[in-house]
C-alpha positions in Angstrom: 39.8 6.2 -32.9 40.1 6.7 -29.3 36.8 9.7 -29.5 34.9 7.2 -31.5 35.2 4.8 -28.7 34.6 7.2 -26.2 31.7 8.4 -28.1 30.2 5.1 -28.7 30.8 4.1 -24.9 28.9 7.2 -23.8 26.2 6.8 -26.3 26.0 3.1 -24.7 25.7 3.9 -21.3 23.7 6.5 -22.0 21.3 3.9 -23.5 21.6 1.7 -20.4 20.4 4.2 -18.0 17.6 4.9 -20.1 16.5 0.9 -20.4 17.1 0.2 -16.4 14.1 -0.6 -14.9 12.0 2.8 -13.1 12.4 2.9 -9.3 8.6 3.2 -7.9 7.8 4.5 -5.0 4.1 3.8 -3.9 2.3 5.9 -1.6 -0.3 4.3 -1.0 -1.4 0.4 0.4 -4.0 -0.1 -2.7 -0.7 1.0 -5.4 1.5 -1.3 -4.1 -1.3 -4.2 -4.6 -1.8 -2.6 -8.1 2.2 -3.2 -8.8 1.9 -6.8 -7.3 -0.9 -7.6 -9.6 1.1 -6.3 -12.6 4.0 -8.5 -11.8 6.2 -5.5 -11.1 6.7 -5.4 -7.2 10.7 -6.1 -7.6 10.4 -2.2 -9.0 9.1 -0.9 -6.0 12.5 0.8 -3.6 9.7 2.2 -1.2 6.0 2.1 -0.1 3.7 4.5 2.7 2.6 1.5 5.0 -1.0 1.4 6.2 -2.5 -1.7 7.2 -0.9 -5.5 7.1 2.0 -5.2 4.3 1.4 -8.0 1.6 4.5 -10.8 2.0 6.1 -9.8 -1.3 6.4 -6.4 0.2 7.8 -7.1 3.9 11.3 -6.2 3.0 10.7 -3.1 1.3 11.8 -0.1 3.0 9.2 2.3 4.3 8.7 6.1 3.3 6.0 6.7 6.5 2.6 6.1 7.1 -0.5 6.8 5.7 -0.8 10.4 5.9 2.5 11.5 6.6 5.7 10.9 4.2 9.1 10.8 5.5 10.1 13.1 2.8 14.3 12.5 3.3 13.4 8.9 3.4 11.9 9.0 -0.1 14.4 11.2 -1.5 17.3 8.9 -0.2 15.8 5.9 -2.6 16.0 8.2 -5.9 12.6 7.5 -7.2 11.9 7.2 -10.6 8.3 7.7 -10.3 5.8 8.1 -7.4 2.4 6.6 -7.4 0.2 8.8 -5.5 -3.3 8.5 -4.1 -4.5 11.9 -2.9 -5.9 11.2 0.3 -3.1 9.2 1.5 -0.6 12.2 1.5 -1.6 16.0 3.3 -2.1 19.3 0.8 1.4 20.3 2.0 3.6 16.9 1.2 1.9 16.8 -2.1 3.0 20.4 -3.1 6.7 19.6 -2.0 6.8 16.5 -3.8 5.7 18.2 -7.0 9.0 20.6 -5.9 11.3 17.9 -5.8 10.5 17.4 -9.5 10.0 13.9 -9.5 7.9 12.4 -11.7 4.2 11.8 -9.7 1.4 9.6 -11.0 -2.1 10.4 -9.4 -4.2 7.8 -9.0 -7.8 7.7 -7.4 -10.7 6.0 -9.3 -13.8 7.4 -8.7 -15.5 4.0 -11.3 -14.5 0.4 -11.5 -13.9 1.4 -15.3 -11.5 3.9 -14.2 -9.4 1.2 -12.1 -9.8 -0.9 -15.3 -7.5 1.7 -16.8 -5.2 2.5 -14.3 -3.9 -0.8 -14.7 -2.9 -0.1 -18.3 -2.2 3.4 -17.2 0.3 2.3 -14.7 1.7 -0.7 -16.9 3.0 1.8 -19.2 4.6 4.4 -16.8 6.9 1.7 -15.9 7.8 0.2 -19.1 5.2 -2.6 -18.9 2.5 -1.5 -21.2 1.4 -5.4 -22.7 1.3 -6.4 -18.9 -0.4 -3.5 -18.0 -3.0 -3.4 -20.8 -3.6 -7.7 -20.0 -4.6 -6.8 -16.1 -6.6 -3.8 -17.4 -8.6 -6.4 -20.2 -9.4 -9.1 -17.7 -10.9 -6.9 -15.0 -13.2 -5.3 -17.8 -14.3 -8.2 -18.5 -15.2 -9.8 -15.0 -16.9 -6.1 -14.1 -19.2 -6.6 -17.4 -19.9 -10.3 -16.4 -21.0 -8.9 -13.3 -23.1 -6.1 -14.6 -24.9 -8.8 -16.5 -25.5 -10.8 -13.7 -26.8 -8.9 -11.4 -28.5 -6.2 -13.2 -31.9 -5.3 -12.1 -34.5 -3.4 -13.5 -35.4 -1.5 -10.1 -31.9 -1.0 -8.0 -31.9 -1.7 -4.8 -31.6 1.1 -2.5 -28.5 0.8 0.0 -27.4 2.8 3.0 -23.4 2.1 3.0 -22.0 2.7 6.8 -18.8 3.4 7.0 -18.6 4.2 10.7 -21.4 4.4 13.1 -20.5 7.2 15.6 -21.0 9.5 14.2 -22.7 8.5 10.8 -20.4 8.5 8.1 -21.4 6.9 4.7 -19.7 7.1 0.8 -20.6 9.8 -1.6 -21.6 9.3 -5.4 -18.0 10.0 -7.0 -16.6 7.1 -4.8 -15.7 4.3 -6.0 -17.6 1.9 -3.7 -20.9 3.5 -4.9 -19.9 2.0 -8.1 -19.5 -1.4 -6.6 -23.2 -1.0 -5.3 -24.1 -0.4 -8.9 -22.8 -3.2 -10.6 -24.4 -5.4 -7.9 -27.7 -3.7 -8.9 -27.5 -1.3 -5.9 -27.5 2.4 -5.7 -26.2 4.0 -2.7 -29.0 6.3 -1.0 -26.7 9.2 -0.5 -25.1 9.0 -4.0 -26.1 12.8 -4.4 -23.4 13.7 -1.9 -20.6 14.9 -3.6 -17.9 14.4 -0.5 -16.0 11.1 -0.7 -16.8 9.9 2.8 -19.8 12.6 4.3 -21.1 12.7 7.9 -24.5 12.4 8.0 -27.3 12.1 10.5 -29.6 9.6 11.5 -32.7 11.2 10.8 -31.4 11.8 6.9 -30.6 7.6 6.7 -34.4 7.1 8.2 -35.7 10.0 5.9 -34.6 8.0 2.6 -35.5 5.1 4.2 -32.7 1.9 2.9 -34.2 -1.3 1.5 -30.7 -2.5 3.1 -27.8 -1.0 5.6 -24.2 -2.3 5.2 -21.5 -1.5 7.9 -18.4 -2.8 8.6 -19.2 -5.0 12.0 -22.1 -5.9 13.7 -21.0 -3.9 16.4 -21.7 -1.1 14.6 -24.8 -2.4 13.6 -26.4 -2.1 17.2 -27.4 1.1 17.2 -30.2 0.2 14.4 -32.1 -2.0 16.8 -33.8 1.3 18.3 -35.2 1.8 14.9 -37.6 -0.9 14.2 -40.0 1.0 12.4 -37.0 1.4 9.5 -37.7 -0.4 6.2 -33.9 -2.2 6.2 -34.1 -3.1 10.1 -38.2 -4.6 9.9 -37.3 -6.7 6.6 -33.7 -8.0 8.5 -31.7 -6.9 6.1 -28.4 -5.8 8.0 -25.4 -6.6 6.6 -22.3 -6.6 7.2 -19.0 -5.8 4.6 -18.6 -9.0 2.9 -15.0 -8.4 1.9 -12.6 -4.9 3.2 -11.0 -5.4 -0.4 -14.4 -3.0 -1.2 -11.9 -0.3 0.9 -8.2 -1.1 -1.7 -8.8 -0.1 -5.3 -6.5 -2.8 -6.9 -7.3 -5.8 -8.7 -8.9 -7.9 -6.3 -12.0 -5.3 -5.6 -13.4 -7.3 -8.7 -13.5 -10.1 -6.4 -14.5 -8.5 -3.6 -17.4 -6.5 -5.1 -18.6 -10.0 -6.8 -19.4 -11.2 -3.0 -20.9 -8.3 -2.1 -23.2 -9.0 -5.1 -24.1 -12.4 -4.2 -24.6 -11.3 -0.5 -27.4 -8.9 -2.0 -28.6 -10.9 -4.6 -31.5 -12.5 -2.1 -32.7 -9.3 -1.6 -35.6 -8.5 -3.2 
């Protein structure tokens, strides 16, 4: 009797360990948003910090900062699963974490559809898969509301400014190129293949923008030498309506909805 029990106890706990709720570590700002949305930040034991920390994260302990893990740190919390974004973490880091042996989720959407699925992507990886699949339903269907809205038959043609000194824009496989699309946009250099490219002034001028979008006005001034450019003679310098364009997590749908009513005017 006494081996039955101790079977049955072991059996039990062994049962209970494999029922307790994952420990997530995020290593990234826009994963961490992405576990808020799902309802699921009480999982997170650590996060990379990078920017202002949302409130429902302030007392989570830190693992580094963007671009540099504190590699004892993480281990010390005994993740369950790490959420990864690739640029947020060096060649080197990645490598040992996949050492380490603990389970690593890579995320980085280069579509709005693809963030539609990370949602139910991530929901199940920590036990949450209705939740998960929910979040992932609702943002597909405020991305195809906007597609339908603001469609056009000839797309406008955007130059997207990520820094002005030097020139650095957004490729085609990023995801804000995506954003420009579903506002009826297309991103000039969407042929460039590099996530964030440096290019020159003379290539922006040479494809000619209908519009330019950067980040401030500030760095805006340096297209008031150039009058004789389509986007600067028709006034259509812009800045970013919303830095949510910049966090992959749910409220991009948001944020790329008022960057398509800030080009809807625009014809």
């Amino acid at each position: 009797m006494a081996r039955l029990l101790a079977g049955l106890l072991a059996a039990w706990l062994a049962t209970t360990a494999m029922a307790a709720p994952p420990r997530v570590v995020s290593l990234a700002p826009s994963l961490s948003e992405i576990m808020l949305d799902l309802d699921a930040g009480d999982l997170l034991v650590g996060v990379l910090d990078g920017g202002e920390r949302p409130a429902a994260l302030r007392g989570v302990p830190s693992v580094g900062r963007y671009g540099q893990v504190e590699a004892e740190r993480l281990l010390a919390l005994r993740p369950d699963l790490v959420l990864l974004w690739p640029g947020s973490v060096p060649p080197a880091q990645r490598e040992q974490l996949q050492r380490f042996g603990i389970p690593t989720y890579v995320v980085e959407p280069h579509s709005l559809d693809e963030l539609a699925r990370q949602f139910a992507e991530i929901g199940t990886r920590i036990g949450q898969p209705a939740r998960g699949q929910a979040r992932a339903a609702q943002f597909a269907a405020g991305l195809a509301e906007l597609r339908r809205r603001y469609r056009r038959e000839t797309p406008l043609t955007v130059f997207y400014q990520v820094w002005n000194a030097p020139l650095y824009t957004v490729g085609g496989g990023q995801i804000i190129s995506d954003a420009l699309r579903t506002c009826g946009a297309r991103n000039v250099f969407d042929d460039l293949r590099l996530p964030a490219p440096q290019v020159s002034l003379e290539a922006v001028l040479a494809r000619d923008p209908q519009v330019v979008i950067a980040g401030s006005h500030a760095e805006l001034d340096l297209w008031k030498d150039w009058p004789q450019a389509r986007a600067v003679r028709n006034g259509h310098l812009l800045t970013v309506p919303d830095k949510g364009l910049e966090r992959p997590s749910f409220q991009m749908l948001e944020a790329t909805r008022r960057l398509c009513e800030q080009l809807a005017p625009i014809r």
